[in-house]
N, C-alpha and C positions, 0 to 999 in steps of 0.2 A: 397498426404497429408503429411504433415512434422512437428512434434512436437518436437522441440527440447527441450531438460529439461529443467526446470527453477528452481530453486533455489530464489526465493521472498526473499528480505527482509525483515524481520523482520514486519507479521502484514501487507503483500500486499495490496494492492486497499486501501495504504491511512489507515487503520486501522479504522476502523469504530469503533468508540468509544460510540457511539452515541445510541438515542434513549433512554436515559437512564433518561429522566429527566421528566419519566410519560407518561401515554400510551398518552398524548393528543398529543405528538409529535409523534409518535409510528403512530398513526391513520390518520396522513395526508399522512403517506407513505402505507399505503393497503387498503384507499378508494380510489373512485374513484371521490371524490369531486371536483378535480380542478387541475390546476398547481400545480407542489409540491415546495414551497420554499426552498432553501437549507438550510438557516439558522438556519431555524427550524428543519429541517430533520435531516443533518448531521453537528454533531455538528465539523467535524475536518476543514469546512468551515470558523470558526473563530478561530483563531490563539492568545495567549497572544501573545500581541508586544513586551513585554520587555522584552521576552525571545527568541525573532527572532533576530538573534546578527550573525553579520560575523564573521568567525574566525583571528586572529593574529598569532596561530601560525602554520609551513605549513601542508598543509594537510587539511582533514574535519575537519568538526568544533565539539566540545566537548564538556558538557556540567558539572557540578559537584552538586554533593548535599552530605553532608559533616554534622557530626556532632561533636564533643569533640577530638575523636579519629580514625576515620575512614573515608575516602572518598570514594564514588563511582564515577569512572569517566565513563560518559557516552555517547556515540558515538549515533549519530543521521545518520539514513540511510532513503534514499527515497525508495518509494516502486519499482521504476522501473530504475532496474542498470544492463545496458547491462551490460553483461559477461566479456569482455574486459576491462572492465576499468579499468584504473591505476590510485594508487593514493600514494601519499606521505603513508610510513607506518612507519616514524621513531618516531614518537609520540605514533602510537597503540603498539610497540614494548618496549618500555620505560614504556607503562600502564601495560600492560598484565605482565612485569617480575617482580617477586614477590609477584603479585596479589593476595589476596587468593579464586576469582570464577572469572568464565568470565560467565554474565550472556547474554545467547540468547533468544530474544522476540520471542514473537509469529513469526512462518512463514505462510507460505501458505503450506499443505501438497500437495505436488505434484508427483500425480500419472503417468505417460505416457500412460497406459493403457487405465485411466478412461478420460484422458484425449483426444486418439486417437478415444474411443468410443462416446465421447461428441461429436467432432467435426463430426464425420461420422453418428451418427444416433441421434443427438443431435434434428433435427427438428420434429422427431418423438414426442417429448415432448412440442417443440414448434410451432404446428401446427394451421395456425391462421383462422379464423370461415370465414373470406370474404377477398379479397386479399388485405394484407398488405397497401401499398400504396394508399388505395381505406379511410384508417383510418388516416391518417397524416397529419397535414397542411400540406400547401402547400409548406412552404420554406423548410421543412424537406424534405418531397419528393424532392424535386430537388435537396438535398444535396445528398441523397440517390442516385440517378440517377446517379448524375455525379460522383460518387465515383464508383458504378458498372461498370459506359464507362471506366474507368482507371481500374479497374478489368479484363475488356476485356469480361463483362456478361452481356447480355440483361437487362433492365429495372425492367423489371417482375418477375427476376432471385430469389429474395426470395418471391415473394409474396404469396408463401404459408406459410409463416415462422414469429413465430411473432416478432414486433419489438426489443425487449430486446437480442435475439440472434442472430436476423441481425447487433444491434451494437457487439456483443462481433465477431461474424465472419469478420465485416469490420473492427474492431480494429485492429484483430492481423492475418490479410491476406497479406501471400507478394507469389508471382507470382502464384494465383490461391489456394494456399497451406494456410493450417492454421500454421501459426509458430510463438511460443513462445521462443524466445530467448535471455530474459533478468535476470539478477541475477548473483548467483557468488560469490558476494562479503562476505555474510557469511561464503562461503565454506572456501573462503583468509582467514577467521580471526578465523577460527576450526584451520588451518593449522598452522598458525602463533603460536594461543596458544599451537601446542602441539608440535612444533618446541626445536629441541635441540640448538640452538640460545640462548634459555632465559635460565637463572641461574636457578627460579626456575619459573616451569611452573604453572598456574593457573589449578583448576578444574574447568570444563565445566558443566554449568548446562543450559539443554535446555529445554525453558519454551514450555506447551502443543502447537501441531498446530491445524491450522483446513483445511477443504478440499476447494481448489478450484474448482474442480469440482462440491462439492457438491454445493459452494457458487453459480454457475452459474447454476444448476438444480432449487435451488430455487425460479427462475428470471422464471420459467414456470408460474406460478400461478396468477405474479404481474400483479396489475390493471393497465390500459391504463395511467393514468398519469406518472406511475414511466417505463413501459413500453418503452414509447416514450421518458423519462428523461435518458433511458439506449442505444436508438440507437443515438440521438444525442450525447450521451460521447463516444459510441464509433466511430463514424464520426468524433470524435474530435479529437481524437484519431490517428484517422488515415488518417487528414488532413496534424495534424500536423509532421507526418512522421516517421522515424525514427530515422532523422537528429533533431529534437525535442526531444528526448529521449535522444541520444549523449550527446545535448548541455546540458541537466538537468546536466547529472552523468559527465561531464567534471566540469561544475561548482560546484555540490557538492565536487568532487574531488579539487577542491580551494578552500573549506570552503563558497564559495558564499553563505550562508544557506537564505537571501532575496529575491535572483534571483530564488533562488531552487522553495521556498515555491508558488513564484507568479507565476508559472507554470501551463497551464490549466494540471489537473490531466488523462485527458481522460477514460476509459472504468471503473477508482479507483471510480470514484463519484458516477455509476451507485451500486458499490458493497457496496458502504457508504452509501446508500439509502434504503439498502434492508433489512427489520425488522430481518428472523431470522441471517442470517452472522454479524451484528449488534452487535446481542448476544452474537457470539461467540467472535467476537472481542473487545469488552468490556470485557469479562471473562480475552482475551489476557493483556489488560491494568492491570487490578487488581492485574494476577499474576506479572507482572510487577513490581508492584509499592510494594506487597508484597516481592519480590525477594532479590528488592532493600531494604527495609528495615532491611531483614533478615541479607543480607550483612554488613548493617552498626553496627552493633553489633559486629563483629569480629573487632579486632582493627587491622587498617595497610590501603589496598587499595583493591577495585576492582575494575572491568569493565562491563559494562551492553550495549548490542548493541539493539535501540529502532529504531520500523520504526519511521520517521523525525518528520510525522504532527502528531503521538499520542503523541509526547514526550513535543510537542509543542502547543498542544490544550488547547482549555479553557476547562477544566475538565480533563485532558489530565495525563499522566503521573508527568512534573513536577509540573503542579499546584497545584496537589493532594500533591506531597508531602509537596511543601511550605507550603500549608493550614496547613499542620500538623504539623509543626514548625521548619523542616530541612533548611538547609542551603541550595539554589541554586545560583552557579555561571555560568555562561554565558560566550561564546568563547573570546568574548575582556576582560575578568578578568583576 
């Protein structure tokens, strides 16, 4: 079994901003009423358009909210950035010197511990009452199937296990092993800021996390709709490969932020779905958008590094701020 550390960006699985707009949205994700719509469910599903803008200049794309005397420039990350990735940094480098905070968004807390105990005794929690498979449509199952044959594991191989952490073990399975090894890219931009490179360096303020372990314990309890809405993301997941992830964080690494966004998100939707991680990731966005305001009151510049689609949501980070009369600029300005 192989855990390798992960380092989330900023507010992982997508940042679940959501649920926030009254329990009636809240309650199509922990009945067992029906299909769960996404639209409804999670709100980081819908995107302002006119603030999904590719970048001009090199590098990822930027984003600004600016008032009289102060800007904050703000760097949009996706939540899943292999470790490896390179990216232009002469633009984050130019922000960060003389800044006066670099603000970092929520992450994921990520334990290896709680994490090698998840994946090893993890189905003791998710132990399902009649065998898996036996509950599925039918085309689910046979996605499942044939994702197990390329596992190299019998058919049956979770059906003691319920759906929601069959998708998170098919998501992030590579040769029989469960392995997490995407992130990084915050670690790059602590390093940068405390870099004797810059004249003068920024203070680092890093907003509260929360647990991904704990967010994937949660997924014990959920009803069969959002159950079955979590193994199919992470089939999706893990259809789309690895080489699907590359291609994300190559293109966010060119500012692509269109090609980014319209990325199926895999195993991020099942965690956007789930009422209490919801909660917490909402509290993520607040302080956020608090941080950011705090900062525009010092006169000069800072930096705020936001995961991509809360920053970009309708109710999302910049919308909130616009609503409240700040300036937002967008990567072609």
């Amino acid at each position: 079994m192989v855990i390798r550390r992960l380092v989330a960006a900023p507010a992982v699985a997508g940042a679940v901003l959501a649920l926030c707009t009254g329990t009636a949205l809240a309650q199509q994700a922990v009945d067992a009423s029906g299909p769960i719509t996404l639209q409804r469910v999670d709100p980081n599903e819908n995107l302002v358009e006119e603030l999904v803008v590719n970048a001009r200049l090199p590098g990822p794309a930027w984003w600004k909210v600016s008032d009289a005397d102060t800007t904050v420039y703000v760097l949009g990350v996706p939540a899943m950035v292999p470790s490896d990735t390179k990216a232009d940094e002469s633009v984050l480098r130019r922000r960060l010197d003389g800044a006066n905070v670099l603000i970092m968004g929520q992450e994921a807390d990520i334990s290896v511990v709680r994490l090698i105990a998840l994946a090893a005794g993890g189905r003791k929690m998710f132990v399902s009452e009649q065998p898996m498979r036996q509950t599925l449509p039918p085309d689910l199952r046979e996605r499942l199937e044939a994702r197990l044959t390329i596992m190299k594991r019998q058919p049956g191989a979770m059906d003691k296990t319920k759906p929601a952490f069959a998708g998170f073990l098919v998501a992030n399975s590579q040769d029989g092993n469960v392995s997490i090894s995407v992130g990084g890219v915050t670690d790059r931009i602590r390093q940068i800021a405390r870099s004797s490179d810059l004249a003068r360096r920024p203070r680092i303020q890093n907003l509260p996390n929360y647990s991904l372990a704990g967010a994937i314990k949660a997924l014990a309890t959920a009803p069969q709709p959002l159950q079955l809405l979590c193994l199919d993301a992470g089939l999706r997941q893990a259809e789309n490969g690895e080489g699907g992830i590359k291609e994300t964080a190559r293109r966010w690494a060119d500012g692509q932020v269109r090609d980014v966004v319209a990325t199926d998100r895999g195993f991020q939707r099942c965690l956007n779905s789930t009422p209490s991680i919801a909660r917490e990731l909402r509290d993520g966005r607040d302080d956020a958008i608090r941080a950011i305001e705090a900062a525009l009151k010092k006169p000069g510049k800072a930096v705020a590094v936001i995961e991509l689609r809360s920053l970009l949501a309708r109710d999302g980070v910049l919308d909130q701020l616009r609503a409240k009369g700040l300036k937002v600029s967008t990567p072609d300005e």
